[in-house]
C-alpha positions as CSV (number, residue, x, y, z in Angstrom):
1,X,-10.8,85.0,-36.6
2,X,-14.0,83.7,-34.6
3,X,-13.9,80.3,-33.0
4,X,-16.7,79.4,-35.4
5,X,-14.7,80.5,-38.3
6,X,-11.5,78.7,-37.0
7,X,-13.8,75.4,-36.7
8,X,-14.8,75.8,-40.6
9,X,-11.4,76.9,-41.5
10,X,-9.8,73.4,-40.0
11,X,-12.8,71.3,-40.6
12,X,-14.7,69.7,-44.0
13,X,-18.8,69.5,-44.1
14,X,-18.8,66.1,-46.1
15,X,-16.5,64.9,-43.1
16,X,-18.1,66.2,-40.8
17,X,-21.8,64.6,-42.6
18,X,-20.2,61.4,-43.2
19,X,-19.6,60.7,-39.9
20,X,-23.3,60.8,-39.2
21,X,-24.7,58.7,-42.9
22,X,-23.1,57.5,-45.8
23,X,-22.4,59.7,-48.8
24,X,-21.6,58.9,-52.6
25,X,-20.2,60.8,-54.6
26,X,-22.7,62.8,-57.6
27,X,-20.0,65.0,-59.8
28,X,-18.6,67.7,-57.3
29,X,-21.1,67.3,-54.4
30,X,-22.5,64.2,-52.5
31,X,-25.7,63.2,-52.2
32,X,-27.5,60.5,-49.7
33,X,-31.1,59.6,-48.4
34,X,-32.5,62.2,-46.2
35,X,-31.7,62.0,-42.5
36,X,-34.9,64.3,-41.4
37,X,-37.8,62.7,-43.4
38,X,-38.6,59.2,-44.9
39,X,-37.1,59.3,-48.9
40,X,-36.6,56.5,-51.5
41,X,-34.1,59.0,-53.7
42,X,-31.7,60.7,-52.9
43,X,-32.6,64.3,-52.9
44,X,-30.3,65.5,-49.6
45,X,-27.1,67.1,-51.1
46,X,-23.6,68.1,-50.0
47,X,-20.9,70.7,-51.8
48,X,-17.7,70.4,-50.4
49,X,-17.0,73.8,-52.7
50,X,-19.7,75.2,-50.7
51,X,-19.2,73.9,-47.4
52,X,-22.7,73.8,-47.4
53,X,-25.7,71.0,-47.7
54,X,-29.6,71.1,-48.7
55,X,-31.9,68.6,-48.8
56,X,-34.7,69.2,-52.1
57,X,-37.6,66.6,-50.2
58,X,-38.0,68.4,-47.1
59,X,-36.4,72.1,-47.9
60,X,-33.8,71.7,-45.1
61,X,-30.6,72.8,-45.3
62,X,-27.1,75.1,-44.0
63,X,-24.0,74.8,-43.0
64,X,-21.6,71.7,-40.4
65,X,-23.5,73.5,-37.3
66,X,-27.0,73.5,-38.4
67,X,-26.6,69.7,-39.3
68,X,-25.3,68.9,-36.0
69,X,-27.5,70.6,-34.4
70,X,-30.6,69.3,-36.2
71,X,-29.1,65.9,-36.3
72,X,-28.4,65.5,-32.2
73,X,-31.4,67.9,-31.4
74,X,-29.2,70.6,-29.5
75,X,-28.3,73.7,-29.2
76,X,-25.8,76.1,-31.0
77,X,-23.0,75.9,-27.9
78,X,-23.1,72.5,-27.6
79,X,-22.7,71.9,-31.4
80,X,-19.6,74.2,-31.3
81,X,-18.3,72.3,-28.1
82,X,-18.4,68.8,-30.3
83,X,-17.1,70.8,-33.6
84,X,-14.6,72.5,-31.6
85,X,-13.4,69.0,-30.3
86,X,-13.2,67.6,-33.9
87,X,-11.3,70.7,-35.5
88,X,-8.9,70.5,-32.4
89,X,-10.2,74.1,-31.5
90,X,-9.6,74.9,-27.5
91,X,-12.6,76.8,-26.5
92,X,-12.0,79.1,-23.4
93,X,-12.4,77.6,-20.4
94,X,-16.0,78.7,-18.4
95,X,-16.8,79.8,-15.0
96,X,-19.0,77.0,-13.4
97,X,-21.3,79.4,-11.9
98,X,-21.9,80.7,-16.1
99,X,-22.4,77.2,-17.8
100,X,-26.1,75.8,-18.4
101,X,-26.9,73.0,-16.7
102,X,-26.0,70.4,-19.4
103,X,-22.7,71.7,-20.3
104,X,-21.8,71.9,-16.3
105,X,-22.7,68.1,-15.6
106,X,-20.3,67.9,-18.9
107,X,-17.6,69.7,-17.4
108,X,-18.1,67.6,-13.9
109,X,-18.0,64.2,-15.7
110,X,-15.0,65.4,-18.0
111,X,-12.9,66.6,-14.8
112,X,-13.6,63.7,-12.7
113,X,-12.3,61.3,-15.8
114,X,-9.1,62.8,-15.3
115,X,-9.1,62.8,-11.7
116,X,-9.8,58.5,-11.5
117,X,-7.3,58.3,-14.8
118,X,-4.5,60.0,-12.9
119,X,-5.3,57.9,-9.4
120,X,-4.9,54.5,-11.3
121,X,-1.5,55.9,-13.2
122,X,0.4,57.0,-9.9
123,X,-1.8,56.6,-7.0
124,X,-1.1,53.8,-4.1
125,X,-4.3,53.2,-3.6
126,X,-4.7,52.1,-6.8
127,X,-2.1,49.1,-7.1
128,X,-4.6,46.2,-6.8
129,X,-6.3,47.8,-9.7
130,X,-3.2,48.2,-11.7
131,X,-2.5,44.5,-10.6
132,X,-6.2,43.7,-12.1
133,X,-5.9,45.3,-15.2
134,X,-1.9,43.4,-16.1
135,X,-3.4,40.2,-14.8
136,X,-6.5,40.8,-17.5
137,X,-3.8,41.6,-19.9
138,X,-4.8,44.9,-20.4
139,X,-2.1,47.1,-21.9
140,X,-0.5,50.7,-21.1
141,X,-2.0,51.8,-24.6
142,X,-5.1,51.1,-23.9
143,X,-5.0,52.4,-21.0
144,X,-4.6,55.4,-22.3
145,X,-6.6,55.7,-25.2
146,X,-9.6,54.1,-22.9
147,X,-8.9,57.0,-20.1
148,X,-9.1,54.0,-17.8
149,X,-9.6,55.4,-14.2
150,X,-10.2,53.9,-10.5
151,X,-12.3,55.1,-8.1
152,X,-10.8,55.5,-4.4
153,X,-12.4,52.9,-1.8
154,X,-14.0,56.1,0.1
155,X,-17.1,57.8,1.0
156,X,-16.4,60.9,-0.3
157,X,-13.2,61.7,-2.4
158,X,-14.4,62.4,-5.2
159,X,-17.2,64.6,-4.0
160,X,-14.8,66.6,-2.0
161,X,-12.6,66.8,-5.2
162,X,-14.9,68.2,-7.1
163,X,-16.5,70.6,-4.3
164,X,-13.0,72.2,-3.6
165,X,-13.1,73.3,-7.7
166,X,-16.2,75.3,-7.4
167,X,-19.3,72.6,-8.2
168,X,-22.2,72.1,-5.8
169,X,-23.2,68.8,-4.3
170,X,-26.5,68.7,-6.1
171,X,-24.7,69.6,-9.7
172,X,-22.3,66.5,-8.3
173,X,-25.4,63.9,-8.2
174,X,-27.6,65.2,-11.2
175,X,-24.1,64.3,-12.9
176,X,-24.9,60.6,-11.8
177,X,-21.5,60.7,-9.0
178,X,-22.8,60.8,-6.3
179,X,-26.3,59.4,-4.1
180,X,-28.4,61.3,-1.9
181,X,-27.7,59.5,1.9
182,X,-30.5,57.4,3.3
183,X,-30.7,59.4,6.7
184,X,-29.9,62.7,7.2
185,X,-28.6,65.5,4.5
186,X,-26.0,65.2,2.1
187,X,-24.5,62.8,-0.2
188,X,-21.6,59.6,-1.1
189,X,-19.6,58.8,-3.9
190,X,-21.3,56.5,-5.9
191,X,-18.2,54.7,-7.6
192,X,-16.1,53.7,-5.0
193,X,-13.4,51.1,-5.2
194,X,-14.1,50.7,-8.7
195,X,-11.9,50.3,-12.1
196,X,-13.3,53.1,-13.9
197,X,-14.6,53.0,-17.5
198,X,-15.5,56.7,-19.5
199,X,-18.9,56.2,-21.3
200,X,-18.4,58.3,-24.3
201,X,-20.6,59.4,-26.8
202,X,-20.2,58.8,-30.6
203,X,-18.3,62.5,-30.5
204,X,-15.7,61.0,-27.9
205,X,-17.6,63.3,-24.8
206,X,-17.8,61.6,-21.9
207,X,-21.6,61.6,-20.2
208,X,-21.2,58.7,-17.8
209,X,-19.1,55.8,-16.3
210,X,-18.9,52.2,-15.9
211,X,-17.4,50.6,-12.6
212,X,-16.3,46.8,-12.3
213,X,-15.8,46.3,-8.6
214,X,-12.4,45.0,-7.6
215,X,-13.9,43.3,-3.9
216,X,-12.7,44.6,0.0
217,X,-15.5,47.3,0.1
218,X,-18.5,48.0,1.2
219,X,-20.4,47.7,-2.1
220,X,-22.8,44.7,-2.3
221,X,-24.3,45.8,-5.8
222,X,-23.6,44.2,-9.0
223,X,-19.8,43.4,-10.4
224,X,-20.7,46.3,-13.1
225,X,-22.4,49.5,-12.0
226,X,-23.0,52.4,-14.5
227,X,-24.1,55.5,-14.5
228,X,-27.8,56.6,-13.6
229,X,-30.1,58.1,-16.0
230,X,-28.9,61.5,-16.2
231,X,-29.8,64.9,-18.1
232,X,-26.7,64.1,-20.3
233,X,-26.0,60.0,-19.8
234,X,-29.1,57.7,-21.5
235,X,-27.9,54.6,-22.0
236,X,-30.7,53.6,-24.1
237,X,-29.1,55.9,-27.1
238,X,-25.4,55.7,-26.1
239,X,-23.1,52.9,-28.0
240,X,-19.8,52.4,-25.8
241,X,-16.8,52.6,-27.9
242,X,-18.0,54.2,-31.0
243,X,-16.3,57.3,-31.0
244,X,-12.8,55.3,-31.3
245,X,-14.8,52.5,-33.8
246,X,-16.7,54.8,-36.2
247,X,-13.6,54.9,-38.9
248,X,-12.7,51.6,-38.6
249,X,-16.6,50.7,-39.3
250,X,-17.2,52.4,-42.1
251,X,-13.4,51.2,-43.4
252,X,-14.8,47.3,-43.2
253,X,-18.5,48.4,-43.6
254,X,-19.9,46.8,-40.8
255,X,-20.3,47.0,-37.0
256,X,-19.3,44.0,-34.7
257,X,-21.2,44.1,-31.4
258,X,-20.6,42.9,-28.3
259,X,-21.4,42.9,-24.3
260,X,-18.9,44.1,-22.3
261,X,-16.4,47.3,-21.9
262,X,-13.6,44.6,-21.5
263,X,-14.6,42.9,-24.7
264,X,-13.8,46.0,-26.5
265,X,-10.5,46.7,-25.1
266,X,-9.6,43.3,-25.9
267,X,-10.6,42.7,-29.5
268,X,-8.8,46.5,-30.2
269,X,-6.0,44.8,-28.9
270,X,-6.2,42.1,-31.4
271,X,-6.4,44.2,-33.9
272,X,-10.4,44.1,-34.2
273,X,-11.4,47.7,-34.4
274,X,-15.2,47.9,-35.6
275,X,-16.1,47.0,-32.0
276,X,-18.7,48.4,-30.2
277,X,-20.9,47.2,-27.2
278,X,-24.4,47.8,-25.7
279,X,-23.8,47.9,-21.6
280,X,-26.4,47.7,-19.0
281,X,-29.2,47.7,-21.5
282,X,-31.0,45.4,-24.3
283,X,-29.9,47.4,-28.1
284,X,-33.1,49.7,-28.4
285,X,-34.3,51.2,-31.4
286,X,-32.0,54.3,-31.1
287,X,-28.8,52.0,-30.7
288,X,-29.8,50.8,-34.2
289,X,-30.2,54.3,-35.8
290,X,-27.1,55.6,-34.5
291,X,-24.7,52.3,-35.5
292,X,-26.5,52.8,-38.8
293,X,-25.3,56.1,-39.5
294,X,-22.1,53.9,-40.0
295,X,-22.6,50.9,-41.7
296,X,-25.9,48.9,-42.8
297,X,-24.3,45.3,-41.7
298,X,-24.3,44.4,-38.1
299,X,-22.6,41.5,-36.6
300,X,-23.5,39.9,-32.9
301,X,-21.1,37.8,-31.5
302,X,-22.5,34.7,-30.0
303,X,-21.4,33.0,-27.1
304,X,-21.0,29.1,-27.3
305,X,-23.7,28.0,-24.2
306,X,-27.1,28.7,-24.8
307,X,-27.6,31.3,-21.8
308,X,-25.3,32.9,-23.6
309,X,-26.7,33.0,-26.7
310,X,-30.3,33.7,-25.4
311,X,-28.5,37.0,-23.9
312,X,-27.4,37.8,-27.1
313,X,-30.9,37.4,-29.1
314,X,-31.7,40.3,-27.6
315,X,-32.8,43.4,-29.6
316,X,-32.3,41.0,-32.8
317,X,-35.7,41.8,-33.8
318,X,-35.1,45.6,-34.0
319,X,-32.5,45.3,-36.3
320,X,-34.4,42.6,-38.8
321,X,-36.7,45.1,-38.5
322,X,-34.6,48.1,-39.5
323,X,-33.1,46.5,-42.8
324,X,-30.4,46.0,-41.9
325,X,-28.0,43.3,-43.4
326,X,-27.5,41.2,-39.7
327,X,-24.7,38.7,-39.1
328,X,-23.5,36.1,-36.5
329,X,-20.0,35.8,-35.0
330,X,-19.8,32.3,-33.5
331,X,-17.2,32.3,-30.4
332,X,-15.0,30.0,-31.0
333,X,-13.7,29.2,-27.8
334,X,-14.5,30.8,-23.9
335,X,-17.7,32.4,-22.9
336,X,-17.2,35.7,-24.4
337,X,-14.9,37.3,-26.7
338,X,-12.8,38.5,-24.1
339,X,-11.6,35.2,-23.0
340,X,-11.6,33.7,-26.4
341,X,-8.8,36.8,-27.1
342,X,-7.0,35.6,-24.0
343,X,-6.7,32.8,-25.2
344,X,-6.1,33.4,-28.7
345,X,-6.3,36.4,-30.3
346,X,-6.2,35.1,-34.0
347,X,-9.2,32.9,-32.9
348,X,-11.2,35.9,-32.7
349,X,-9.5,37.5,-35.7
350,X,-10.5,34.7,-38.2
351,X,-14.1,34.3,-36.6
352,X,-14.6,38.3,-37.2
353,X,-13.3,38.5,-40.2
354,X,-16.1,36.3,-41.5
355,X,-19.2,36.4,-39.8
356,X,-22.4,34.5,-41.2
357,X,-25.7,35.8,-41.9
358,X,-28.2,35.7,-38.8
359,X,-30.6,33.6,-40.3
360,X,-28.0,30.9,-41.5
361,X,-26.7,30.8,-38.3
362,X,-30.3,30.5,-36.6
363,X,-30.9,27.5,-38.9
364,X,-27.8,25.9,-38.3
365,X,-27.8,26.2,-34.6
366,X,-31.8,25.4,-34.3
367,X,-31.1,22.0,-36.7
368,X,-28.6,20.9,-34.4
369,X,-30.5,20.6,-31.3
370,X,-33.6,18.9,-33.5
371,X,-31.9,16.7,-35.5
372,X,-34.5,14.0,-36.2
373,X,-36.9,15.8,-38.5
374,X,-39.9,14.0,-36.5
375,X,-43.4,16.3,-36.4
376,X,-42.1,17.3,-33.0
377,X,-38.6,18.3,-33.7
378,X,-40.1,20.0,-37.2
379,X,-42.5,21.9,-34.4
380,X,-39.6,23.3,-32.4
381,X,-37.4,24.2,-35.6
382,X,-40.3,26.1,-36.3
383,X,-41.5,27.9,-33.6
384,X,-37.9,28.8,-32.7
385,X,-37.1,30.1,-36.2
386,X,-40.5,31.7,-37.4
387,X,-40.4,34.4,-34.7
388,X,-36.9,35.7,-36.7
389,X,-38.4,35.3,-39.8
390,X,-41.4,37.1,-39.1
391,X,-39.7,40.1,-37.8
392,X,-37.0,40.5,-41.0
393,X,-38.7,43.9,-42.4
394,X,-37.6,43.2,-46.3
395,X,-40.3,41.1,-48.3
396,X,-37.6,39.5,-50.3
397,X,-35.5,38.6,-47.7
398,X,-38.2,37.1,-46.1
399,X,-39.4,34.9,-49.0
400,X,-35.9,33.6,-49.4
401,X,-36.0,32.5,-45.6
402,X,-38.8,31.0,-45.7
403,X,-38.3,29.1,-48.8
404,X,-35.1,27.6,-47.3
405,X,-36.8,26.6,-44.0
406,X,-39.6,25.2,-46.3
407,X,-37.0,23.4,-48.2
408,X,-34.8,22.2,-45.2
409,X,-38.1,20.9,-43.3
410,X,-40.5,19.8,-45.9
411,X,-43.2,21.9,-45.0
412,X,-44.7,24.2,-47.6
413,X,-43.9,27.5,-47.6
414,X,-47.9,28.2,-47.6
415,X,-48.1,26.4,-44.5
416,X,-45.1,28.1,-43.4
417,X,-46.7,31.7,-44.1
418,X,-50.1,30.9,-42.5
419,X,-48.2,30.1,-39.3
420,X,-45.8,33.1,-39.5
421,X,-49.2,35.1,-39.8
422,X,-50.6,33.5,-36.7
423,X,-47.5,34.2,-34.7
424,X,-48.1,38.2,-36.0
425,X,-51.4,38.8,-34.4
426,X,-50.9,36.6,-31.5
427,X,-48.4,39.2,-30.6
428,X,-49.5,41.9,-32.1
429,X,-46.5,42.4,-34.0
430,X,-45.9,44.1,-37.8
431,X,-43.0,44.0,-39.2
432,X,-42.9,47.2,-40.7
433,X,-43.6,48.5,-37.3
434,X,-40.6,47.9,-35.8
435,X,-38.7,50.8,-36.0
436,X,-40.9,54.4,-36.2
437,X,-41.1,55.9,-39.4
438,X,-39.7,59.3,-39.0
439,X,-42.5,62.0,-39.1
440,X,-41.3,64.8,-40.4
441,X,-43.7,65.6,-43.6
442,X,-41.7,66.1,-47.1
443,X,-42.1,69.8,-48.2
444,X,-45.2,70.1,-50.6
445,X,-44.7,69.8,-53.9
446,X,-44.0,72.2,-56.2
447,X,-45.6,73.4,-59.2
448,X,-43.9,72.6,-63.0
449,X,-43.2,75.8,-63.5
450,X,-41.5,76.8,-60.1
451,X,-39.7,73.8,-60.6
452,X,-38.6,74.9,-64.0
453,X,-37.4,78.1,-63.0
454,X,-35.2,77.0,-60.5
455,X,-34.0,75.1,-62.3
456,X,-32.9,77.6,-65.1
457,X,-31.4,80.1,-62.9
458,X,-29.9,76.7,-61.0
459,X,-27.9,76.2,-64.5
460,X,-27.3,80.0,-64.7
461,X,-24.9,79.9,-61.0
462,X,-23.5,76.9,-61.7
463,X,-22.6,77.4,-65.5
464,X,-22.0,81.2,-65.6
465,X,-21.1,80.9,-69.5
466,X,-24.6,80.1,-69.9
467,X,-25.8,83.7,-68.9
468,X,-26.0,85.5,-72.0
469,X,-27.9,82.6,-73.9
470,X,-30.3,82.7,-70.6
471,X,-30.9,86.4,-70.6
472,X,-31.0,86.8,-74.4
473,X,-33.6,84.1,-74.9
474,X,-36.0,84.6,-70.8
475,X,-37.2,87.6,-70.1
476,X,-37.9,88.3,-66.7
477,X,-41.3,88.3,-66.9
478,X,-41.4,84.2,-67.5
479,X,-40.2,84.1,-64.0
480,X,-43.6,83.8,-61.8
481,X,-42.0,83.3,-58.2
482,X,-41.5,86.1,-56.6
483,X,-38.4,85.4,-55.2
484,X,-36.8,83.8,-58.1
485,X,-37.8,86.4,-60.3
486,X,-36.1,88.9,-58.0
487,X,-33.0,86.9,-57.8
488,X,-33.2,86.7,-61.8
489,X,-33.7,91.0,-62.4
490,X,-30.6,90.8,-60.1
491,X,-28.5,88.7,-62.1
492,X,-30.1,90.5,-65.3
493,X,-28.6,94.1,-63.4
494,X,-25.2,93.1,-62.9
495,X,-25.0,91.3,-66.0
496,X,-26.0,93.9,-68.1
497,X,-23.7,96.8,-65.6
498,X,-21.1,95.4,-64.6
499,X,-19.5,92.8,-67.1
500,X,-17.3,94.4,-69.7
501,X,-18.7,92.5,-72.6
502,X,-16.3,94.4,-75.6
503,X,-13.1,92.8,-73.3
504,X,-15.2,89.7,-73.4
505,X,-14.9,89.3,-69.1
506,X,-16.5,86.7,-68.2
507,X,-19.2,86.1,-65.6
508,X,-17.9,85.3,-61.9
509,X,-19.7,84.4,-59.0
510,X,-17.9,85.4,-56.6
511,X,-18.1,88.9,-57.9
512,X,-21.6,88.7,-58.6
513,X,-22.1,87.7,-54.2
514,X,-19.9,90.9,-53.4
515,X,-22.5,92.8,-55.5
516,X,-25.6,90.8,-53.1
517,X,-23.5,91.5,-50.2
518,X,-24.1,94.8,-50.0
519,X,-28.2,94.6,-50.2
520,X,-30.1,94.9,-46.3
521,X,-32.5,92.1,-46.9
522,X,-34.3,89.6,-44.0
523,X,-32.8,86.2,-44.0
524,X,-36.0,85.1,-45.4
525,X,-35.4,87.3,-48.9
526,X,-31.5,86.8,-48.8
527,X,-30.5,85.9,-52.5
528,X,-27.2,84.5,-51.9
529,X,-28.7,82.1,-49.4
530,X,-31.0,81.3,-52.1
531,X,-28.1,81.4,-54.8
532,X,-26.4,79.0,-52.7
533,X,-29.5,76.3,-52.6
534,X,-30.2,76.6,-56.2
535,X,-26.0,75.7,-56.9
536,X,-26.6,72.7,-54.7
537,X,-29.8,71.9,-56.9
538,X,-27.9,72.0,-60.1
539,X,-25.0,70.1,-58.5
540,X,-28.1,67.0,-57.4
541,X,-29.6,66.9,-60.9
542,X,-27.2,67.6,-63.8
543,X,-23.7,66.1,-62.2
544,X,-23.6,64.0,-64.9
545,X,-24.8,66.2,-68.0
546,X,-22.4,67.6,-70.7
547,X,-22.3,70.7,-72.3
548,X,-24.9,69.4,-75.0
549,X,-27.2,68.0,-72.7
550,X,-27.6,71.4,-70.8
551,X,-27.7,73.6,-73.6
552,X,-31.2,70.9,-74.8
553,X,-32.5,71.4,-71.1
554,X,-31.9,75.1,-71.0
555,X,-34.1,75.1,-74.6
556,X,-36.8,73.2,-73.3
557,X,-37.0,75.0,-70.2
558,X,-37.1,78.4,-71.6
559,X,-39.5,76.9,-74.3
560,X,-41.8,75.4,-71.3
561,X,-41.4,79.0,-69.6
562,X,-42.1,80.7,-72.6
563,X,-45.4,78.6,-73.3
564,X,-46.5,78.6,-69.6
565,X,-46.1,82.4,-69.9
566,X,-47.9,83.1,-73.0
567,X,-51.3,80.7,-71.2
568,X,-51.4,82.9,-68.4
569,X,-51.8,85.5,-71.1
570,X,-54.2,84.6,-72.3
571,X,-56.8,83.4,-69.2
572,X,-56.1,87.4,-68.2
573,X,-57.1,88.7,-71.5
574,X,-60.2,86.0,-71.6
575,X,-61.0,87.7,-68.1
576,X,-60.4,91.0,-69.8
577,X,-62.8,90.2,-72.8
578,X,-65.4,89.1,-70.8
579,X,-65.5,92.6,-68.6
580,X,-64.7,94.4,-72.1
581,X,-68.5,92.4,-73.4
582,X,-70.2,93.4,-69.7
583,X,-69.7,96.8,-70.2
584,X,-70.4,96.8,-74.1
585,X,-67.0,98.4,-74.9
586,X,-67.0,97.5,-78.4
587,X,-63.0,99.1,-79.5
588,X,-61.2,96.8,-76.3
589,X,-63.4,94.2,-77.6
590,X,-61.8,94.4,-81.0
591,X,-58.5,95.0,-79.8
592,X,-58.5,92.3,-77.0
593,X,-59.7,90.0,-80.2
594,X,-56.8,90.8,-82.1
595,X,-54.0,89.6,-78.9
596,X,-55.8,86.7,-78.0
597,X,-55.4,85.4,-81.6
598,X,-52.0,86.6,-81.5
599,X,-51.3,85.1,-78.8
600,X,-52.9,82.0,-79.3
601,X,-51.2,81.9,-82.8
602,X,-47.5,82.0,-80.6
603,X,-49.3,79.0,-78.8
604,X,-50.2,76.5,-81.5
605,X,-46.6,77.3,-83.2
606,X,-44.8,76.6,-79.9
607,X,-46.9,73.3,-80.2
608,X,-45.4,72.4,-83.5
């Protein structure tokens, strides 16, 4: 067996989907708003029975590896890298010298992990950051499951490490470890006397790390350093945490977010799993995207002191713009969730467990520091609050805001609109512009009766019992598309030669894609791929219809067919009868007469 057939044997396409947007279930398959092109319905679709998916909007569509691919905008190895990871497969181990440059800085960042994590677990040198970690109340457990490392207090032991097992110096600092020395050639560690904190992404790889300092060195940078921009680390699309959160997020349907790598830790320890945080960085537009894949609610926690909270308003505006459902956590006690844990862990617990929509907490907070309700204080509440309500991207949710400031202020909401308006174009700001629309164009739409005929040979594959009645009542001459009509001659042929119809056998699929298997046909042509899209198709649209209901739209189809059919008749034998009058051919006149009444006879009775 290949790899790539171990990974599909061990793993599920609907997991493997759901992990990436939400799917609900439509009979046997799934189906869920596009990923790859703006859509109002649902017309992306997933068959478990299958293992395949197909979206009918924008005429994409495959198997777990082309969605990952297409989704994270990569390549086939490193789509079988992350698949292998989830279906537990151990690929072989490359060569340095044979891995592209991505997967190298990969393998550098995923050795080096292990390298700090084993240094803080037995190392000397590493006591006063064990010490630091048990005084932060930072368990064993989590120690583990966080890969928690520590960087050596040196210049270069981790570059030599890393030289000594075959990677060059330059492959070393592309992979964000090390920094090119001010004078003279070479280069330093970059982390050095550091706790160590992997930077995975959502798939559990790790592209980067994050070091706290622990004091005593050198170092005169920032108590938190993290990794540079690198070909595989951008911190403006990476969420720290999410590969461990993902489960428990779309478990409680929503995301809590947070600051620090030591807030995480802490809140898993309580028991608070949907954590995530956004380190280094304000939340950016991808940030949103990806947590939304998840869950549509969103929680910020809040520090008590207003620095705090001004931290924390960052990148608020994306996510009113993104539609999604926002919500406050109010700390109740310390300056970040972290302490508040340290304190008391079933402070944070309670405070998580119901959070408060953003805009309720905005009001709340904003009344409180301009409690008089003078024209002054009722000019503050607004300019602090109008900003927020200008940037929430749903109408209705908007005009509920608004009315409830209106309400709480005495101001009327009129007023309230015409100075939301002025706060839009003195910053230039829409809010439908907030996050970009994708741009990938729908597929152009089909014509009724291409539409129809997929559909019948759609109900054909999926209902096999339907076959006779199909092929009894459409010949294949209704069938315009090329392809389809191919497709349909084939499933005529096997029908017809291969089913024992005096033992009454019945139609199987399975047997009827062994008899496709053997034809040498371009992918482009291939009818089982085609088979396989059209299944999906039926699955999307009649999930819900019983036996009745198919055998009326198989009727009408056919009849539509049928009609659509006998039209294009007749405009090629009015064409006919006007070349018949050019050339004065008086016996084709007479019998082209006698079909187009015939035929327009079959017409008007169809019309009845």
């Amino acid at each position: 067996m290949s790899q790539v057939d171990d990974i599909k044997s061990r793993l599920d396409v609907v997991d493997v989907i759901s992990e990436y947007i939400q799917l609900k279930p439509a009979g046997v398959s799934f189906r869920a708003l596009c990923p790859f092109h703006a859509e109002k319905s649902p017309s992306f679709i997933v068959s478990r029975e299958r293992q395949l998916w197909h979206c009918f909007g924008c005429a994409e569509g495959g198997d777990m590896f082309s969605f990952v691919m297409k989704h994270e905008n990569i390549d086939f190895p490193e789509a079988l890298k992350i698949l292998a990871q989830k279906a537990g497969v151990e690929l072989v181990r490359e060569d340095p010298k044979k891995l592209n440059q991505k997967n190298l800085l990969l393998a550098i960042n995923d050795l080096t992990a292990k390298f700090w994590h084993k240094i803080l677990l037995s190392s000397s040198q590493a006591e006063h950051a064990r010490e630091y970690l048990r005084s932060r109340n930072i368990s064993q457990e989590s120690i583990e499951d966080y890969m928690i490392g520590f960087a050596p207090d040196s210049w270069d032991t981790t570059m030599k490490f890393l030289h000594e097992r075959g990677f060059k110096p330059q492959d070393i600092f592309l992979a964000g470890l090390a920094i090119k020395k001010e004078r003279g050639d070479g280069f330093y560690d970059r982390f050095r006397n550091r706790i160590i904190f992997p930077i995975r992404d959502s798939h559990g790889t790790c592209v980067g790390f994050g070091g706290r300092a622990l004091g005593g060195g050198d170092e005169k940078s920032a108590k938190y350093i993290n990794s540079p921009q690198t070909p595989i680390y951008n911190k403006s699309s990476i969420v720290f945490n999410l590969d461990n959160a993902k489960s428990a997020i779309k478990e409680k349907d929503l995301t809590i977010m947070v600051e620090g790598y030591m807030d995480v830790i802490s809140s898993n320890q309580a028991g608070v799993k949907n954590v995530v945080a956004i380190s280094g960085t304000a939340i950016t537009q991808d940030h949103i995207r990806i947590v939304k894949r998840f869950s549509n609610n969103i929680a910020i926690a809040f520090d008590a002191d207003e620095a705090g909270q001004k931290a924390s308003f960052r990148g608020t505006d994306l996510i009113l713009g993104a539609d999604m459902n926002l919500k406050a956590i109010s700390i109740p006690s310390g300056k970040d969730p972290d302490e508040c844990i340290q304190k008391n862990p079933e402070d944070w617990r309670r405070a998580t467990s119901a959070p408060e929509p953003f805009m309720e907490y905005m009001l709340n907070v904003t009344l409180k520091k301009y409690p008089s309700m003078g024209a002054e204080d009722k000019k503050n509440i607004t300019t602090k609050l109008l900003p927020f309500i200008a940037k929430i991207s749903n109408i209705v949710e908007q005009a509920h805001w608004l009315k409830k400031l209106s309400s709480v202020i005495d101001i009327s909401d009129n007023v309230l609109r015409e100075a939301m308006r002025g706060f839009l174009q003195k910053n230039n700001y829409s809010t439908h512009g907030a996050i970009e629309e994708k741009k990938q164009a729908r597929a152009l739409p089909k014509e009724r009766s291409i539409q129809l005929e997929e559909m019948l040979l759609a109900i054909a594959l999926k209902y096999p019992h339907y076959v006779p009645f199909i092929i009894d009542h459409c010949g294949p001459e209704y069938i315009k598309d090329t392809k389809l009509n191919a497709l349909y001659k084939k499933l005529i042929i096997y029908y017809t030669k291969f089913i024992d119809h005096e033992r009454s056998e019945e139609f199987q699929l399975n047997n009827f894609y062994d008899f496709l298997s053997g034809e040498d046909m371009s992918d482009e042509n291939n009818h089982q791929k085609l088979s396989d899209t059209l299944i999906l198709l039926a699955e999307k649209d009649y999930f819900d219809y019983d036996a009745i209901r198919i055998k009326e739209e198989l009727q009408n189809i056919i009849s539509f067919l049928y009609s659509y059919h006998l039209r294009l008749e007749l405009q090629s034998i009015k064409r006919q009868l006007e070349e018949a009058e050019k050339l004065g051919d008086i016996e084709k006149i007479k019998e082209l007469s006698k079909q187009f009444s015939r035929t327009t006879d079959e017409i008007s009775l169809l019309s009845l």
